[in-house]
ZAGU-720425 format. One record per residue (C-alpha): chain; residue number from 1; z negated, y, x. Coordinates in steps of 0.1 Angstrom, whole numbers, padded with zeros to 4 digits. Layout:
// residues N
[node A,NUM,[Z,Y,X]]
...
***
This chain:
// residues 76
[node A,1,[0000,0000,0000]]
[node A,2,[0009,0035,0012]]
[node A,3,[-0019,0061,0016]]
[node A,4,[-0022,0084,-0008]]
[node A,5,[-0006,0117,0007]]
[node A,6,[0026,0097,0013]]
[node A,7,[0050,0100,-0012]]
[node A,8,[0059,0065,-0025]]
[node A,9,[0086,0046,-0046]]
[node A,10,[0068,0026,-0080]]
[node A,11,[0084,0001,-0089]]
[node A,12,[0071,-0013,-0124]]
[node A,13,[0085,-0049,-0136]]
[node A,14,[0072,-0078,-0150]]
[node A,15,[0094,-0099,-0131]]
[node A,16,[0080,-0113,-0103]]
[node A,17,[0112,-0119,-0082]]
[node A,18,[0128,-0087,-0097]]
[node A,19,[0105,-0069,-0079]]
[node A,20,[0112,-0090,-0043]]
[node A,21,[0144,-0082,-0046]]
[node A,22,[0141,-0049,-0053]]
[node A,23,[0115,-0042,-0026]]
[node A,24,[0137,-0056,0004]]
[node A,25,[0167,-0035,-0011]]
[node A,26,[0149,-0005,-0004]]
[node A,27,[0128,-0014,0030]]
[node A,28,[0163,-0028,0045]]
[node A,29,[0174,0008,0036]]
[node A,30,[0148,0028,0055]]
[node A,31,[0125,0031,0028]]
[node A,32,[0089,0025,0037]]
[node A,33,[0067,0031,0010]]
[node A,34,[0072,0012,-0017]]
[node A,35,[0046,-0001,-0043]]
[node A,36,[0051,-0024,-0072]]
[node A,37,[0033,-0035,-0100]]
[node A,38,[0039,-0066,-0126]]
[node A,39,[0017,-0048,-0151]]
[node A,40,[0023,-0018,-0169]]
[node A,41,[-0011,-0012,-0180]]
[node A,42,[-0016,-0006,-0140]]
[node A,43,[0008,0025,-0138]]
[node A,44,[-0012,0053,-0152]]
[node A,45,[-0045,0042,-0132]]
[node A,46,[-0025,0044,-0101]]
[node A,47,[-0003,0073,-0106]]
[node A,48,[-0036,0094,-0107]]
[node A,49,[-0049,0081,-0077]]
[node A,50,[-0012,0081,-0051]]
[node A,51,[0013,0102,-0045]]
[node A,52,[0043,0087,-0064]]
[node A,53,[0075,0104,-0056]]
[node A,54,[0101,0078,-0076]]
[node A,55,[0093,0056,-0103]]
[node A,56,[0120,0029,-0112]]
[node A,57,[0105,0009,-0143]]
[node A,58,[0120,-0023,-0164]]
[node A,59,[0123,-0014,-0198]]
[node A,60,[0114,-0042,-0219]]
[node A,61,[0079,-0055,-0208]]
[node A,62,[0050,-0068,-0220]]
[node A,63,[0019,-0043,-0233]]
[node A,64,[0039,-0013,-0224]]
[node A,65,[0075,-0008,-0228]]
[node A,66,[0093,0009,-0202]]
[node A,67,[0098,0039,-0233]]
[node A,68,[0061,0042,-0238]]
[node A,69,[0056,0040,-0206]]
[node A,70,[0078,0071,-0197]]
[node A,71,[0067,0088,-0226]]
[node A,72,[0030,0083,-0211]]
[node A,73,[0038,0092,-0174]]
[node A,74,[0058,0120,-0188]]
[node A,75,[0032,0138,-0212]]
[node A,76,[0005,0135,-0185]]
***
């Protein structure tokens, strides 16, 4: 996990290997502080504590939709 004056990339998907993939994409590309998370009821918890500069989400997941989710991560 990145420290929390880093800017980071989320990403937010409740599939497991979905999220490998995604990961090496990105740190193959230079990109080194990535964080991911299988469970949307984890995102706004987090977002208040680290710097999050990108947040790529799935949109159909369980508890949260990706929608609500924005919706959430937007209002707040």
């Amino acid at each position: 996990m990145s420290n929390s004056t880093t800017p980071a990339i989320l990403l937010i998907d409740d599939e497991k290997h979905i999220l490998f993939s995604y990961n090496l994409i990105l740190k193959s590309a230079g990109m080194e502080h990535v964080m991911t998370l299988k469970d949307s009821r984890q995102v706004m918890p987090l977002l208040a504590k680290k710097n999050i500069a990108v947040v790529v989400l799935d949109l159909v997941m369980p508890y949260l939709s990706g929608i609500e989710l924005l919706n959430k991560i937007t209002i707040e």
